[in-house]
N, C-alpha and C positions, 0 to 999 in steps of 0.2 A: 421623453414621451415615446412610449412603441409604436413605431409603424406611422412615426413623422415624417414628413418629407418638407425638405424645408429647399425653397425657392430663395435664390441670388440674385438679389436686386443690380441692374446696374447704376454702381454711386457713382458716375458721372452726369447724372440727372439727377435733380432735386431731390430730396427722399420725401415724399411726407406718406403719413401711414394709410392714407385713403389709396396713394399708389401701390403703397404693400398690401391691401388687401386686395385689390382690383388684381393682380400678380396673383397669387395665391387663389383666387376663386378661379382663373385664367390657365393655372396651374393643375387643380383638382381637376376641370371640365378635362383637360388634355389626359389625364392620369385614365379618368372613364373610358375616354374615347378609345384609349389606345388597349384597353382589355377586354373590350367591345360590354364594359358595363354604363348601364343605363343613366343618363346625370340624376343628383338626390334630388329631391325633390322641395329639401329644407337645406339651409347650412346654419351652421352653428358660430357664428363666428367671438373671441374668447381673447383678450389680453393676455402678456405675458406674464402678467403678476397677477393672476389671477387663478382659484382653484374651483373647477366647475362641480357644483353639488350633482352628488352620483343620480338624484330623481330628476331632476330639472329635462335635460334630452326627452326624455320620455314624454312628459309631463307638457312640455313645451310642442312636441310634434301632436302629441295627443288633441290640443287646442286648437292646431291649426289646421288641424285635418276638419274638424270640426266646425270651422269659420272660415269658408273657402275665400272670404273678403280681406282676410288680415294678411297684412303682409310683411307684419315683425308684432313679434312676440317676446315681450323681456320679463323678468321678474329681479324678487328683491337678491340686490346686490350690497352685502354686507361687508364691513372691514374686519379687515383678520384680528388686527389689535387696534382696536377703539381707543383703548385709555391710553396707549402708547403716548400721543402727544394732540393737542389742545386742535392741533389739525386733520390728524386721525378721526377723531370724535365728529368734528364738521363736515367731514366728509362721508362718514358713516348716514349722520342725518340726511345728506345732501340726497346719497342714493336711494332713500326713503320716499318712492314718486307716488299717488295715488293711484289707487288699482282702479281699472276702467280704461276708456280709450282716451291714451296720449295723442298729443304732436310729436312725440318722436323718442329716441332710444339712447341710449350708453353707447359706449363699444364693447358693451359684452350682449347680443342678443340674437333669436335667432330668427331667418331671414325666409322666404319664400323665395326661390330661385327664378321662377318664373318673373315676378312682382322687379327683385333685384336688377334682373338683366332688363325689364321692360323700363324699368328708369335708366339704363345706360351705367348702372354703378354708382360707386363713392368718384366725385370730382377731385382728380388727383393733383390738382392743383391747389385745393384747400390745406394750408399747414395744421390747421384748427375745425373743429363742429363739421366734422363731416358727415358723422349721424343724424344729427339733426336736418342738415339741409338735404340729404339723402330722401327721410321723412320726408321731409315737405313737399319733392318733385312724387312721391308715391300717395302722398294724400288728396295731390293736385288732381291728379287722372280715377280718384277714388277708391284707394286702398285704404286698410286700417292699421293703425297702430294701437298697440294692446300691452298694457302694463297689466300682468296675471296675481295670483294673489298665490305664488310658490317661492320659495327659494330658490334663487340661482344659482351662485357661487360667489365665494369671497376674493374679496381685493384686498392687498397690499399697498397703501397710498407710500406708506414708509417716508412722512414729512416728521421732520423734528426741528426743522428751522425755519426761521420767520420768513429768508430769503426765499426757502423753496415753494411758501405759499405763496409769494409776492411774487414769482414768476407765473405760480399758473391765474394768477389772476391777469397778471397782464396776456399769457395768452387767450383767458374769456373776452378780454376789452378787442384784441387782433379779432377772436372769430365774430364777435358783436359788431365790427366795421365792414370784414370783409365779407359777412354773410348780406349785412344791409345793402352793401353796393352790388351785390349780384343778384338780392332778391325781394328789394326793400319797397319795390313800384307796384309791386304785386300786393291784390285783395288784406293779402292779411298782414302786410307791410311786417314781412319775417325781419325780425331782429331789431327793429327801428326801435321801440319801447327800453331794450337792454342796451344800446345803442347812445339816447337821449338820457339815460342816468348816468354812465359813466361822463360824457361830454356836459351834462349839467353839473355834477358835483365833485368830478374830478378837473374839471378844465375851466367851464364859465364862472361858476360860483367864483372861486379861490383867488382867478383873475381879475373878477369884479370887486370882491372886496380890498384885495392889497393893492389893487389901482384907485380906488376912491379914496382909501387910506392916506396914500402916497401927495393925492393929487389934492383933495379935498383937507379932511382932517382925520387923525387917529384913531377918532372915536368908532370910523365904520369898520374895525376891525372887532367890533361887536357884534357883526355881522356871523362872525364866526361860531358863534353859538349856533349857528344855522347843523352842524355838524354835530355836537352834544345834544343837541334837542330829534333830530332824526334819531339817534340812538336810542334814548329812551323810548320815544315813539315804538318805533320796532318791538326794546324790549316788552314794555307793554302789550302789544301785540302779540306774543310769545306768551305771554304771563307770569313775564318776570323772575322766570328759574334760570339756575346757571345755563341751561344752554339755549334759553329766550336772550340773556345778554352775550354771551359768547356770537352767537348770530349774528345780533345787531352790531354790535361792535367791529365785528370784520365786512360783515356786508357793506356797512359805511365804509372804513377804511380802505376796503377793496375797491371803493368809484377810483380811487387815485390811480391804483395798479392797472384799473384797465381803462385808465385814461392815457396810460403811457400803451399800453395797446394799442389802443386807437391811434394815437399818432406815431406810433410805428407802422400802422399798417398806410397812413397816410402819406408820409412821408417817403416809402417803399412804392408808393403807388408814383408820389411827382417824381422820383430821382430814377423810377424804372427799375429799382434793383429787384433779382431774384427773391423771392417768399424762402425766408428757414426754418424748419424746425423750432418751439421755443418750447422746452421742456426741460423741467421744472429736477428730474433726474438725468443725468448724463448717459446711468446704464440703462436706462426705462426707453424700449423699441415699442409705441402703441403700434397697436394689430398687427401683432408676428405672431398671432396664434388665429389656428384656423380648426376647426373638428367640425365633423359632417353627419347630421342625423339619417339614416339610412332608413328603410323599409327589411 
């Protein structure tokens, strides 16, 4: 990219990518100061696997000038190849959010600088959902969050195996734990709801049935229809087209993955160990990309 400047984290501290972004906006302020240009007024912040649609900047500043209340502004975030693979496709839908005012944003969106730095940043100690819980300290003190009805840019998920979806589900179950324990007491008890599905249908159900089983008789692994019967449910919900069941089918299967989340993040909490990185790509750096909408 021309007229990149790319900021050198030190890896002898933890990495996670809330730290790389907090770096990098810390980075840009200094870059102004030091040619005695003005700080922007918006930042744009943009994944590495990501290609920003050439109207979007525009398009994006243009609304926020507009709503001097909002204080991130995203739109739609589409996959480059959908049909690629069965998790391409869910992901595609995933970033399909409702236009109007959200709780919160991707890591592709842009930001009010003012708004950003009055929340103090991304918390760089979060491995996971740092957008989100970002949102919610800016919604607290009364900002807005605004999902627009424009194209953004396309994302690259590049999943073709089962594994790599089954890691980023257990790192949603990690940010589902560790956002509840830092924000779970609060009014809108942030995460608790996403929280209490994985912990019921990945961890108590499955427990309770193969121990009645075990202890009782055979028959309460009947019980397990509890999981084919949620599916349907869903896809009906959906109305029953290939990607009504495609949904349903991982959405359940996913309680499991981010039940192993959750007890990783529990488990890291009683033994004290350092928060790492769980991503899902080896070569995938979330928010190593930074662009600045200017005046």
């Amino acid at each position: 990219m021309r007229g990149a400047i790319v900021e050198t984290l030190d890896m002898s501290r933890p990495f996670t990518a809330a730290r790389a972004r907090n770096a990098g906006v810390a980075r840009l302020l200094s870059e102004c100061d030091a040619v005695g240009e003005p700080a922007p007024e918006f930042i744009q912040f943009i994944d590495g696997d990501c290609i920003m649609d050439p109207d979007w900047i525009a398009t994006a500043r243009a609304f926020m000038i507009d709503r001097p209340v909002a204080a991130v502004a995203c739109g739609r975030l589409r996959e480059r190849f959908p049909e690629a693979s069965i998790y391409n496709r869910m992901c595609n839908r995933e970033w399909d959010t409702p236009v109007g005012l959200a709780k919160a944003c991707g890591g592709i969106a842009m930001m009010r600088l003012s708004a950003f730095e009055a929340a103090g940043g991304f918390d760089p100690r979060l491995i996971a959902g740092e957008e989100p819980e970002l949102c919610l300290r800016m919604r607290t003190v009364g900002w807005e969050i605004h999902r627009i009805d424009a194209e953004m840019a396309l994302h690259d998920a590049d999943m073709h195996h089962f594994g790599q979806w089954w890691t980023r589900m257990r790192r949603a179950g990690y940010a589902w734990a560790e956002g509840a324990a830092i924000h779970g007491a609060t009014p809108e008890r942030y995460n608790v709801s996403g929280l209490m599905r994985a912990v019921v249908w990945g961890i108590a159900l499955p427990t309770f049935v193969l121990a009645m089983a075990a202890l009782i008789h055979p028959a309460f692994l009947a019980l397990g229809l509890a999981w084919p019967l949620q599916v349907v449910r869903l896809a009906r919900r959906g109305g029953w087209g290939r990607d009504a069941w495609e949904t349903a089918i991982f959405f359940t299967l996913g309680k499991f993955a981010e039940a192993q989340g959750v007890l990783r993040y529990v488990f890291a909490r009683l033994l004290r160990r350092p928060a790492t990185i769980i991503e899902y790509r080896a070569s995938k750096k979330a928010g190593d990309g930074l662009e600045v909408a200017r005046k």
